[in-house]
C-alpha positions in Angstrom: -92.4 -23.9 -24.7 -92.9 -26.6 -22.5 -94.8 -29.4 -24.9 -91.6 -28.4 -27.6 -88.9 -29.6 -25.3 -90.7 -32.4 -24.9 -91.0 -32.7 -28.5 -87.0 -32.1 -28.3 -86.5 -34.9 -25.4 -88.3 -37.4 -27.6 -86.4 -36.5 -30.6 -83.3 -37.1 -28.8 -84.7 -40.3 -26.8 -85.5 -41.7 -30.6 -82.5 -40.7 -31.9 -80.3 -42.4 -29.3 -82.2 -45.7 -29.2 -81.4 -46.0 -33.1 -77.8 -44.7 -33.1 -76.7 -46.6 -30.0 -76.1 -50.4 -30.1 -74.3 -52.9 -27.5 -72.6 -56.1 -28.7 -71.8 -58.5 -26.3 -68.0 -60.3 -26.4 -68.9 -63.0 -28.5 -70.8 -60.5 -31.1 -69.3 -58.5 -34.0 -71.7 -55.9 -36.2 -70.9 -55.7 -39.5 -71.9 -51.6 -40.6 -73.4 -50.9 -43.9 -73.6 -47.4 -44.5 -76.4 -46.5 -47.5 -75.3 -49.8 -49.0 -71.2 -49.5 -48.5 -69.8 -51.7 -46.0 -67.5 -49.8 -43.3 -66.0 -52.2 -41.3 -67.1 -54.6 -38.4 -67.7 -53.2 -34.9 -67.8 -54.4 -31.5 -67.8 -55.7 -28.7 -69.1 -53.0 -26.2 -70.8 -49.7 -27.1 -71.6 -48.6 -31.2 -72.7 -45.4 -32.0 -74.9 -46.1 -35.9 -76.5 -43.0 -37.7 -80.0 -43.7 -37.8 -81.2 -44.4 -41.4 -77.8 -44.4 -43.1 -75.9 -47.1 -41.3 -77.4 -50.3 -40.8 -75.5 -52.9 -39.0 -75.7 -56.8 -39.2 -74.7 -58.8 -35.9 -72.5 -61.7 -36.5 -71.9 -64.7 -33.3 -68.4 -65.7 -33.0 -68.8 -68.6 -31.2 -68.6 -72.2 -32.5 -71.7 -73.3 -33.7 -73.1 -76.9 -33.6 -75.2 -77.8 -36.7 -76.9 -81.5 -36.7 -76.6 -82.5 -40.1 -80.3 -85.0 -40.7 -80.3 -88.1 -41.8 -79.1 -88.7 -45.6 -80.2 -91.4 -47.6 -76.8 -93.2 -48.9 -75.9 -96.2 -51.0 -72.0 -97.2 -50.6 -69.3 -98.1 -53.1 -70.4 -102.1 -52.6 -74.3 -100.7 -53.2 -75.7 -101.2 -49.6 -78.7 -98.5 -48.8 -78.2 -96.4 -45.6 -78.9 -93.6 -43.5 -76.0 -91.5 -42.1 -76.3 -88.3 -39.7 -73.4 -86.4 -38.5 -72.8 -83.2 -36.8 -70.5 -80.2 -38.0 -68.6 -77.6 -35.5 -67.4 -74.4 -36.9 -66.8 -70.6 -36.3 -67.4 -67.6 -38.1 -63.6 -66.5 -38.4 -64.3 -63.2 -40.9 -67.8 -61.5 -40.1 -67.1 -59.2 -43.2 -67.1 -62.6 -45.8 -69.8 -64.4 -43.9 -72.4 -61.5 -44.2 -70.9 -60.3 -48.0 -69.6 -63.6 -49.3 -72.7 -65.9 -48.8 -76.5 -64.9 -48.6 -76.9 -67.3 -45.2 -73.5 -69.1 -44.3 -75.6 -70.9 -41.7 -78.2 -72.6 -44.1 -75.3 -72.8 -46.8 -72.7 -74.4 -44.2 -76.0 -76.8 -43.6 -76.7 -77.9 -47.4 -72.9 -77.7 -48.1 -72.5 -80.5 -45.1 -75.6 -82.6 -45.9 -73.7 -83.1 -49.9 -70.8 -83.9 -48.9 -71.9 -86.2 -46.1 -73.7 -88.4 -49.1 -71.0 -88.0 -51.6 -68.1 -89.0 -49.0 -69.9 -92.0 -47.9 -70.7 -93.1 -51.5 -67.3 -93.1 -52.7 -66.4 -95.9 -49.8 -67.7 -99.6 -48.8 -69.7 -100.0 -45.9 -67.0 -102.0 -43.8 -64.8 -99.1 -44.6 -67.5 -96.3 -43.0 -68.2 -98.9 -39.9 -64.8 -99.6 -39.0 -62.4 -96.4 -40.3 -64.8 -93.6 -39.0 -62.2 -91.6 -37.8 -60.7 -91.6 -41.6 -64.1 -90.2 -42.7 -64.4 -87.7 -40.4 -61.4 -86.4 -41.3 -62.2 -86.2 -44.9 -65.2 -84.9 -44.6 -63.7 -82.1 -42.2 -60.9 -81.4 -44.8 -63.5 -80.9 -47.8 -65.8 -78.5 -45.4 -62.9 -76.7 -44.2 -61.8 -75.9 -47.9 -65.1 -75.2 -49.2 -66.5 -72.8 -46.4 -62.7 -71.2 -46.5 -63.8 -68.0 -48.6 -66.9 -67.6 -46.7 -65.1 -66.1 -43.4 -65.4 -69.8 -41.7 -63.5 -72.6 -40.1 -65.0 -76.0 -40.1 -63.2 -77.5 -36.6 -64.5 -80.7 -36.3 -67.1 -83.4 -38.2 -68.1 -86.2 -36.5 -70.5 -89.0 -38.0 -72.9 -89.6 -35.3 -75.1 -92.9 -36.2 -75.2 -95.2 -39.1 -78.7 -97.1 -39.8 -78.4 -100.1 -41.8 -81.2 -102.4 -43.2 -82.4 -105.3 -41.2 -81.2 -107.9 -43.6 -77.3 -106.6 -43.4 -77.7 -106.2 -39.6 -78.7 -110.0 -39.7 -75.7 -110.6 -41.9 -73.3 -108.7 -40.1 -74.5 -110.6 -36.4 -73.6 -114.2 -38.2 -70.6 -112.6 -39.9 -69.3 -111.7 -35.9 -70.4 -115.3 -35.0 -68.8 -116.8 -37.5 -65.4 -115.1 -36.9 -65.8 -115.8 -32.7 -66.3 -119.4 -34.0 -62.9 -119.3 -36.0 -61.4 -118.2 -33.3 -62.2 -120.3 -31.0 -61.7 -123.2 -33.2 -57.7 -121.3 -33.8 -57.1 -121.3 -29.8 -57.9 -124.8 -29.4 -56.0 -125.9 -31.9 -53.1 -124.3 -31.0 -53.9 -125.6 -27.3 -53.8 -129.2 -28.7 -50.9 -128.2 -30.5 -49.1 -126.9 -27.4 -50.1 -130.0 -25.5 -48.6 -132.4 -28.3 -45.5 -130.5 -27.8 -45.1 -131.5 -24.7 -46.3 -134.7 -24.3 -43.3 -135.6 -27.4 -41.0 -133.8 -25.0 -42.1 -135.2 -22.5 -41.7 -139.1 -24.2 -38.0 -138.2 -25.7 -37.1 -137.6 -21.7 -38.6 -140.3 -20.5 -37.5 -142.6 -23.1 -33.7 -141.2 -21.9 -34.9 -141.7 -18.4 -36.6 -145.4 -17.7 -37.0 -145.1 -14.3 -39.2 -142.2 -14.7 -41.8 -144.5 -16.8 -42.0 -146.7 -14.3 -42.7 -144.0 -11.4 -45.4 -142.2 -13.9 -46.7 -145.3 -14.5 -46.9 -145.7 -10.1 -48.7 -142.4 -10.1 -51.5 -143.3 -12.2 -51.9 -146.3 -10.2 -52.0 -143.7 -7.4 -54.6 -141.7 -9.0 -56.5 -144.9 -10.2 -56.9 -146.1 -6.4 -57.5 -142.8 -4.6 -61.0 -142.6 -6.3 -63.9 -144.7 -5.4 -64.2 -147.9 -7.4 -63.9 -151.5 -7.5 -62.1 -151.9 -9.9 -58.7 -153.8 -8.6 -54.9 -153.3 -10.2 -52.2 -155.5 -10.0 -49.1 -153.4 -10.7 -46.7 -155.3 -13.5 -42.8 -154.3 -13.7 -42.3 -153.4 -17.4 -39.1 -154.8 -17.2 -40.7 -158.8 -17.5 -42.4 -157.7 -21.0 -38.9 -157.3 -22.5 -38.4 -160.6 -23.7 -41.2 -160.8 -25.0 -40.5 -157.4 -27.1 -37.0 -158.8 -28.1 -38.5 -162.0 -29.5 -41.4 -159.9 -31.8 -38.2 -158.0 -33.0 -36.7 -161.1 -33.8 
């Protein structure tokens, strides 16, 4: 009597470590009973009938895929390598487990294609200096395509670009050559500035004679304050009128 009940309390013991299942928050169980999907389950306690209902767990949370390295050549045919990194949620347990043999490995390939195509259809300026536009596209075209499968492609975000040595060399005395220009366009509007004022400054003093003369007594100031020996004899400008009338004449 004694050895059945223990047959019975291991029966039962069996039994309920089949049938029951716990799912945490973040988890939902999609039931298959003999080959029929139910529904999906959870979180918390599920009761399963052992060898008729199987259940598949599902995570809910958003999942961070690393998209390797993919061999690219642009629009303006320039070879490179370009990673980038997906973030998506399973929004529909039923459609990721019915709808797709492995959403995670299909979201993967799905995202490593249309990495390469994306970047192929644009110039390489374009990808290094309107990344935001790209991620955008690319998180538009995952987005739609992952759609039926139960998932929602949040973000994509292009992580590194690797470019040949001879086009980083390029690049470098492209940004050289542009500080250069640059340089060059500031001081030549400097000198440009300056000329300004100096003709300003000549139309007022040309309205003003007196103020020649006392400019003319402040370089002479300047002159003498430093150490030299050289020796000035101040001249009024006024004595080489005549001698300007008579040329005229």
């Amino acid at each position: 009597m004694s050895v059945t009940v223990i047959v019975i309390v291991v029966l039962v013991v069996m039994f309920l470590a089949s049938a029951i299942r716990i799912l945490n928050e973040y988890e939902r169980g999609v039931i298959f009973r003999l080959g029929r999907i139910i529904d999906q389950k959870g979180p918390g306690l599920i009761i399963l009938i052992p060898v008729i209902d199987k259940m598949v767990k599902v995570d809910m949370r958003t999942i961070t895929l690393d998209v390797p390295p993919q061999d690219v050549i642009t629009r303006d045919n320039v070879s490179i390598k370009v990673n980038a990194v997906v973030y998506f949620r399973v929004m529909d347990a039923n459609s990721a487990v019915i709808d797709v043999e492995n959403f995670l490995y299909a979201t993967s390939q799905l995202a490593q294609t249309t990495l390469r195509s994306v970047c192929g259809q644009v110039e390489l300026d374009e990808i290094l200096s309107q990344r935001e536009k790209i991620n955008l596209h690319l998180q538009e075209i995952l987005d739609r395509s992952t759609d039926s499968w139960g998932i929602k492609v949040s973000l994509v975000e292009v992580k590194q670009i690797d470019l040949p040595e001879e086009m980083k060399r390029a690049i470098t005395k492209q940004a050289e050559a542009e500080r250069e220009r640059r340089a060059k366009v500031i001081n030549a509007e400097g000198e440009f500035q300056a000329a300004q004022k100096l003709i300003e400054a000549a139309a007022l003093m040309e309205t003003q004679p007196m103020s020649l003369q006392l400019r003319y007594l402040q370089t002479l100031n300047q002159i003498a304050s430093e150490n030299n020996s050289t020796t000035l004899f101040p001249i009024p400008i006024d004595l080489f009128k005549p001698f300007v009338k008579l040329a005229e004449k």
